[in-house]
Chimera marker file (.cmm) of the C-alpha trace (Angstrom):
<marker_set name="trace">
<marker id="1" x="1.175" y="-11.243" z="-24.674" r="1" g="1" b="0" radius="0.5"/>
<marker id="2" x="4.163" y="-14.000" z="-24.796" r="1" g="1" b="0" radius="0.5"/>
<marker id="3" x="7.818" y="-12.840" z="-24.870" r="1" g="1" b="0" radius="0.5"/>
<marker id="4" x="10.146" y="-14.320" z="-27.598" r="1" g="1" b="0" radius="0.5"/>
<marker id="5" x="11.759" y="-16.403" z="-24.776" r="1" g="1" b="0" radius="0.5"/>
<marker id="6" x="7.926" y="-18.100" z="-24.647" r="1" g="1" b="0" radius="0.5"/>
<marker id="7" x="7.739" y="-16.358" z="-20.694" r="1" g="1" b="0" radius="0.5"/>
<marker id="8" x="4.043" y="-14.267" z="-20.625" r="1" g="1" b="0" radius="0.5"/>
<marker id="9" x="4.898" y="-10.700" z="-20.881" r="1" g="1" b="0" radius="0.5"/>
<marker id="10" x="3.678" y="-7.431" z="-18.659" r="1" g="1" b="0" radius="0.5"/>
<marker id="11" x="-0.571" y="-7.875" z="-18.536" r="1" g="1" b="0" radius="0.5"/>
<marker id="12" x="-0.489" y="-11.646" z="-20.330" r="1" g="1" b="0" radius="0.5"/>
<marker id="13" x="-2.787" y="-13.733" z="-17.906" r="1" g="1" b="0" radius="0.5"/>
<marker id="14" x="-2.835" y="-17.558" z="-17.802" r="1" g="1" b="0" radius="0.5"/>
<marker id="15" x="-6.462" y="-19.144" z="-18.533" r="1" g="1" b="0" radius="0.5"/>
<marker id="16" x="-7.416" y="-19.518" z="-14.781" r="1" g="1" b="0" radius="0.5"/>
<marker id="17" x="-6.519" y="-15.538" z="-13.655" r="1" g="1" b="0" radius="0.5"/>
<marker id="18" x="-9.929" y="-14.874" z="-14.849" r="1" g="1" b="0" radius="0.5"/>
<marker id="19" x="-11.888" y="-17.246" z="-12.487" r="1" g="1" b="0" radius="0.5"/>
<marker id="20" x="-9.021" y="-15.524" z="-9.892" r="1" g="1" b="0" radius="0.5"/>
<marker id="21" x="-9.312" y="-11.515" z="-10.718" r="1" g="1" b="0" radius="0.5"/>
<marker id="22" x="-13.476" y="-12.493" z="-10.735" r="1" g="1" b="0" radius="0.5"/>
<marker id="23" x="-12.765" y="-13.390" z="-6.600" r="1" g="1" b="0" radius="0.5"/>
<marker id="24" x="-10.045" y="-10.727" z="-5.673" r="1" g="1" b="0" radius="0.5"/>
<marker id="25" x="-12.783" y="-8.724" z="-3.682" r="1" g="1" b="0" radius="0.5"/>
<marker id="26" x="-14.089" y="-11.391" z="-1.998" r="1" g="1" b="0" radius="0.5"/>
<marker id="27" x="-10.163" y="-12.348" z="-1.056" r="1" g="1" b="0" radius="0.5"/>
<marker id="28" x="-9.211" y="-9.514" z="-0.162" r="1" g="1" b="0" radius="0.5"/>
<marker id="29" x="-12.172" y="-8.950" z="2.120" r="1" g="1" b="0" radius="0.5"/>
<marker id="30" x="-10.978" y="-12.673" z="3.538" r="1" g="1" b="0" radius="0.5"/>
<marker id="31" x="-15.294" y="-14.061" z="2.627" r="1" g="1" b="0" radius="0.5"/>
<marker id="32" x="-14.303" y="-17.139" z="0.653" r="1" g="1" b="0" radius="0.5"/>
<marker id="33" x="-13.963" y="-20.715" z="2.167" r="1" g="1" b="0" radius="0.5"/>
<marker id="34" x="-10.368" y="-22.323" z="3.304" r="1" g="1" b="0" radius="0.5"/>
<marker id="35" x="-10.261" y="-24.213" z="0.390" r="1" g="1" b="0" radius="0.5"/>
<marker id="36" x="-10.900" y="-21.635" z="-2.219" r="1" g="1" b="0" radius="0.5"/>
<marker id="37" x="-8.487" y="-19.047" z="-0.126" r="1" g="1" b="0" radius="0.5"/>
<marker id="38" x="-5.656" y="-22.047" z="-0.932" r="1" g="1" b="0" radius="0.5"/>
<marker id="39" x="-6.343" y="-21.972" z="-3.981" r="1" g="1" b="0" radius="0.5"/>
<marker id="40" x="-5.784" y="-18.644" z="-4.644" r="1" g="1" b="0" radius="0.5"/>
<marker id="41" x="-2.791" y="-18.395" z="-2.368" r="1" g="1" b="0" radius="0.5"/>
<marker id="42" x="-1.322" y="-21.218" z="-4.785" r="1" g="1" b="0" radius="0.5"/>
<marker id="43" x="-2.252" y="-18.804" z="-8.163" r="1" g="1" b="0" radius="0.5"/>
<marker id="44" x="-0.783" y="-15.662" z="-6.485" r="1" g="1" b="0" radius="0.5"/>
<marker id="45" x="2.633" y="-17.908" z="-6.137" r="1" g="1" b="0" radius="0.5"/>
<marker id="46" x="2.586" y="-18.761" z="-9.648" r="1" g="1" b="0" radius="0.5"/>
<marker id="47" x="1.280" y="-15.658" z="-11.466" r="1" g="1" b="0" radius="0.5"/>
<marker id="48" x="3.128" y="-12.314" z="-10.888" r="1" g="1" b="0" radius="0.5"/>
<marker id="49" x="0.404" y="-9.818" z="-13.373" r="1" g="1" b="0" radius="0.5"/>
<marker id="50" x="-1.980" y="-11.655" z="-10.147" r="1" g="1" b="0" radius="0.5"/>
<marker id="51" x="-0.113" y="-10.796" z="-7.762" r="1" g="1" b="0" radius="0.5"/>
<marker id="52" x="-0.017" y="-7.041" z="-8.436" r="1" g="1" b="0" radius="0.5"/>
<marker id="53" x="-3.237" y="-6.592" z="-9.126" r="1" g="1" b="0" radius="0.5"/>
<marker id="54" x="-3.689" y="-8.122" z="-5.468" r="1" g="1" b="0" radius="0.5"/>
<marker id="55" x="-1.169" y="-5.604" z="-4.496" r="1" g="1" b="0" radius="0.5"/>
<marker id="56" x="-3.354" y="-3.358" z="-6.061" r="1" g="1" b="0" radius="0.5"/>
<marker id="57" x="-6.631" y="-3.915" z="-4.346" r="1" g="1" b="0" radius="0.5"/>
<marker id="58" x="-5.325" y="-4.954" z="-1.221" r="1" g="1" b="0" radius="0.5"/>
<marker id="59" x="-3.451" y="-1.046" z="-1.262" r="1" g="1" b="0" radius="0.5"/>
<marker id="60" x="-6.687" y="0.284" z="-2.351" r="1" g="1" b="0" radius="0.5"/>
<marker id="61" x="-8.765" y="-1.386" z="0.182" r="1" g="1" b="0" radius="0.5"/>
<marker id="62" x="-6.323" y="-0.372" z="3.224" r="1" g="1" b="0" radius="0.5"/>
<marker id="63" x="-6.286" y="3.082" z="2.223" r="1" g="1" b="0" radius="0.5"/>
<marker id="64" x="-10.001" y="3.231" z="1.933" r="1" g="1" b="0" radius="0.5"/>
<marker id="65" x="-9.938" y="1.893" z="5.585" r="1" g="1" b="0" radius="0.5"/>
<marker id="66" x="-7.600" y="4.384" z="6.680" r="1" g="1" b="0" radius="0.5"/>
<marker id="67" x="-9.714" y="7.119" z="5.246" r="1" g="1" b="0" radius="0.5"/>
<marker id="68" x="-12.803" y="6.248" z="6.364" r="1" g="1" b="0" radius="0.5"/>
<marker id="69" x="-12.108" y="6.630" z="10.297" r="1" g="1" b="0" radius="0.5"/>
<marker id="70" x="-15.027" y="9.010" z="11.089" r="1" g="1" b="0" radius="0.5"/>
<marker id="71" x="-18.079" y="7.869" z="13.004" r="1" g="1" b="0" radius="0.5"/>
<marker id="72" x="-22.082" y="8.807" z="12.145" r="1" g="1" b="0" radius="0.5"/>
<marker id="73" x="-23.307" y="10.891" z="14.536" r="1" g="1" b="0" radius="0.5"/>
<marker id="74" x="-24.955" y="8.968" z="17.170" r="1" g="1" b="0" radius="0.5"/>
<marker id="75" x="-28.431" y="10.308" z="15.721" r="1" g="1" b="0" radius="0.5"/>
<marker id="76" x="-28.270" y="9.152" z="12.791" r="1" g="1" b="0" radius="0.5"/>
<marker id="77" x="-27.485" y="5.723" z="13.990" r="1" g="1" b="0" radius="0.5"/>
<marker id="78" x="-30.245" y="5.427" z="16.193" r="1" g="1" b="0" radius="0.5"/>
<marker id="79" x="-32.716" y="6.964" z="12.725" r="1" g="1" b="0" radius="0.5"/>
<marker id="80" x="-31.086" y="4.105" z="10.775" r="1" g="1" b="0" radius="0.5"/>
<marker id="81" x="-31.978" y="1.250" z="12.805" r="1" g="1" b="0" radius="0.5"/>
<marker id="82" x="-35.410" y="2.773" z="13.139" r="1" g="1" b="0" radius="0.5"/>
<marker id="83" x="-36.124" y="2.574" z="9.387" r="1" g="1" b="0" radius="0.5"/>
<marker id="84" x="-34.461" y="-1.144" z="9.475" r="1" g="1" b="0" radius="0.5"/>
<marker id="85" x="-36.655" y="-2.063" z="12.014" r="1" g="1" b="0" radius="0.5"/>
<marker id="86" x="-39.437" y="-0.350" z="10.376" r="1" g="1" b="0" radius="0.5"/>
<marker id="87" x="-38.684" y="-2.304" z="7.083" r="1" g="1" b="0" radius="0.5"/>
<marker id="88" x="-38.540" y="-5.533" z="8.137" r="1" g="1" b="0" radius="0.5"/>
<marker id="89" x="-41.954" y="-4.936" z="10.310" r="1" g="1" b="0" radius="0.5"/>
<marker id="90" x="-43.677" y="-4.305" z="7.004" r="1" g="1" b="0" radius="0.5"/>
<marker id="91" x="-41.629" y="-7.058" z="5.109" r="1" g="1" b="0" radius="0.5"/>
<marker id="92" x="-42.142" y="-9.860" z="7.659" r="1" g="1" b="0" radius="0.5"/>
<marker id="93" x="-45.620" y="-8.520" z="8.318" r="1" g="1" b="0" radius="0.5"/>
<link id1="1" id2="2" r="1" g="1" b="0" radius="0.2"/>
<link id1="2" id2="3" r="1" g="1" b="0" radius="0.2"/>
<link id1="3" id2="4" r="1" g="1" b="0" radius="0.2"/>
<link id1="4" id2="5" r="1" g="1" b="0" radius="0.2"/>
<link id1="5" id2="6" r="1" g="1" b="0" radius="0.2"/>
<link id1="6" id2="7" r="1" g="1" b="0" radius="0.2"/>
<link id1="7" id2="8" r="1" g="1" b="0" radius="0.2"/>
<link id1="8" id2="9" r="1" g="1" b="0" radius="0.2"/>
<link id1="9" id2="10" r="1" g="1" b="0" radius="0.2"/>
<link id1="10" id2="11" r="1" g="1" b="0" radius="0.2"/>
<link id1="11" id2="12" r="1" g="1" b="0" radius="0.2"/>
<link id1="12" id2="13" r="1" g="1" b="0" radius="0.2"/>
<link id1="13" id2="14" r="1" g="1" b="0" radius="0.2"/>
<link id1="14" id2="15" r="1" g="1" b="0" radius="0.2"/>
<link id1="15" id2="16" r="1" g="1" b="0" radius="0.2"/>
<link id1="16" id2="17" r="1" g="1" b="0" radius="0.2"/>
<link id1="17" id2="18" r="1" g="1" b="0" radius="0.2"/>
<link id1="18" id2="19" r="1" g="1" b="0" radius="0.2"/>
<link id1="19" id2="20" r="1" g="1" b="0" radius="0.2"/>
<link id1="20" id2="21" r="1" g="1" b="0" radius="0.2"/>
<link id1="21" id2="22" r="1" g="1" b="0" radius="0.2"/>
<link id1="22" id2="23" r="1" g="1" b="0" radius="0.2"/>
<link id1="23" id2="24" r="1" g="1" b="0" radius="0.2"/>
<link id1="24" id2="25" r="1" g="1" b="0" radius="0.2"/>
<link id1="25" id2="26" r="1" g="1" b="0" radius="0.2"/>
<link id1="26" id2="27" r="1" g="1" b="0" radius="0.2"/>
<link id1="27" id2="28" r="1" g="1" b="0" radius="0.2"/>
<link id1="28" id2="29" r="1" g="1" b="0" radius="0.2"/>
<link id1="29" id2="30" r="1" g="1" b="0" radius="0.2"/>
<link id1="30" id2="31" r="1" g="1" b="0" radius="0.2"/>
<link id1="31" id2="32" r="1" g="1" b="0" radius="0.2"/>
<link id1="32" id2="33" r="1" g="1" b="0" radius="0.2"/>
<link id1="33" id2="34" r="1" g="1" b="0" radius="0.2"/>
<link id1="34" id2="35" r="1" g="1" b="0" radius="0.2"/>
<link id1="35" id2="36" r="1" g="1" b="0" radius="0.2"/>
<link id1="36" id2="37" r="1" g="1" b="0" radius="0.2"/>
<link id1="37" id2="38" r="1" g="1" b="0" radius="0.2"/>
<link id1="38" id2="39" r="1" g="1" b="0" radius="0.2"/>
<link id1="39" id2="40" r="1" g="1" b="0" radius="0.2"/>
<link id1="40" id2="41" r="1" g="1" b="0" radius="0.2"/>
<link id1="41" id2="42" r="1" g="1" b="0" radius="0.2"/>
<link id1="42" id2="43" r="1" g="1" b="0" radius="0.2"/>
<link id1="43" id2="44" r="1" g="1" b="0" radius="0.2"/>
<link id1="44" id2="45" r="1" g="1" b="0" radius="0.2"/>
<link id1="45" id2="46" r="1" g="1" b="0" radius="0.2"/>
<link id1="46" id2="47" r="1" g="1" b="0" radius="0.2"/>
<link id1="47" id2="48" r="1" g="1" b="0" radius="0.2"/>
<link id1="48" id2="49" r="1" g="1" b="0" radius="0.2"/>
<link id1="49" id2="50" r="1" g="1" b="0" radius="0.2"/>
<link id1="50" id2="51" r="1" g="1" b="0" radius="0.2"/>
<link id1="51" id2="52" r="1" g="1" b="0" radius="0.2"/>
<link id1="52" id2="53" r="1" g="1" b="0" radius="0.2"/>
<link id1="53" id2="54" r="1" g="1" b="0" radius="0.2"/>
<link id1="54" id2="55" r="1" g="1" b="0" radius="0.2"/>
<link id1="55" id2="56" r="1" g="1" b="0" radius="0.2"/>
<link id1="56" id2="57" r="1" g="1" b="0" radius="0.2"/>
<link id1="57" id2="58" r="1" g="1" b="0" radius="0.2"/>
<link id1="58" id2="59" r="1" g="1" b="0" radius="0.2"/>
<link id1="59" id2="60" r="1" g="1" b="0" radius="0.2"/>
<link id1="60" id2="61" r="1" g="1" b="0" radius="0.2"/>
<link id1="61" id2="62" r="1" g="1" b="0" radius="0.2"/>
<link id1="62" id2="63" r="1" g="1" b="0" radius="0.2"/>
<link id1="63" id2="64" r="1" g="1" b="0" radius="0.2"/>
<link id1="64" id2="65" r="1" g="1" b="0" radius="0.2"/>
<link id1="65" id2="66" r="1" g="1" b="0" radius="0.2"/>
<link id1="66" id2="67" r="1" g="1" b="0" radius="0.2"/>
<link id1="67" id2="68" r="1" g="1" b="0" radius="0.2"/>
<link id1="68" id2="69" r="1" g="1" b="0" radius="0.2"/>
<link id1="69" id2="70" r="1" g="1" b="0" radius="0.2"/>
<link id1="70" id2="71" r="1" g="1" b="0" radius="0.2"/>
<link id1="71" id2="72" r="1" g="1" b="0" radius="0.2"/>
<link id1="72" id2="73" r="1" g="1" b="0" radius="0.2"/>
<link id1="73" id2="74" r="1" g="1" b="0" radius="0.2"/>
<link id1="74" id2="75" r="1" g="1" b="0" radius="0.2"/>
<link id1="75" id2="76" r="1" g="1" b="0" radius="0.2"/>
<link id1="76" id2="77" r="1" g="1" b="0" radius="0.2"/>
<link id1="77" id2="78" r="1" g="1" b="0" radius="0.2"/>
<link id1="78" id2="79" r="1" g="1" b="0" radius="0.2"/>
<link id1="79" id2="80" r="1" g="1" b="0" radius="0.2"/>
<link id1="80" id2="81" r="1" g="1" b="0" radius="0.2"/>
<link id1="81" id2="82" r="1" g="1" b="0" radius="0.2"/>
<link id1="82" id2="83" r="1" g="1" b="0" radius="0.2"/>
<link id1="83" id2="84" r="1" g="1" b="0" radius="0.2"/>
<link id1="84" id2="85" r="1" g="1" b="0" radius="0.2"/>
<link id1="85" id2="86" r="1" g="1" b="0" radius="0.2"/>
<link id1="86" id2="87" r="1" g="1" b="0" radius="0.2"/>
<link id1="87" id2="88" r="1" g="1" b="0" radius="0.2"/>
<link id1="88" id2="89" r="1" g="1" b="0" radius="0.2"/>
<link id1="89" id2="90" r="1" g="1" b="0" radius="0.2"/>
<link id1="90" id2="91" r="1" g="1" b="0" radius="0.2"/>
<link id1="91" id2="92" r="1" g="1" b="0" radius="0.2"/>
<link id1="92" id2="93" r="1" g="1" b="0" radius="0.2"/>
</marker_set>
């Protein structure tokens, strides 16, 4: 969507937000290389629809954090790891 003044309107993308919104997880979560983290840095200075939806997720993401504050009892922890262990016995083996 392009304004009359030829400035992208609200939700108008450029080409590259795509290859950008298809990484935002993997930003967010700080998992990408230094170079591709850069990059991205660069396109959130130069694209404000990319920059809120980066608000967006990041927001999402800390509250999910925040929520998610209890522990698993220490039983179940200890049945977990059994079954992993367990697993990779009969996957290795």
């Amino acid at each position: 969507m392009t304004r009359t003044d030829g400035r992208p309107g609200p939700g108008a993308h450029k080409p590259d937000c795509s290859a950008f919104l298809d990484q935002i997880y993997e930003f967010v979560d700080g998992e990408l290389t230094e170079r591709d983290l850069t990059r991205i840095r660069q396109h959130l200075d130069e694209c404000p629809p990319c920059l809120r939806e980066y608000d967006l997720e990041a927001a999402l993401k800390a509250l999910v954090r925040r929520s998610c504050q209890d522990r698993a009892p220490e039983e179940l922890r200890v049945r977990i790891l059994a079954r992993i262990t367990e697993v990779r016995i009969t996957t290795e083996g």
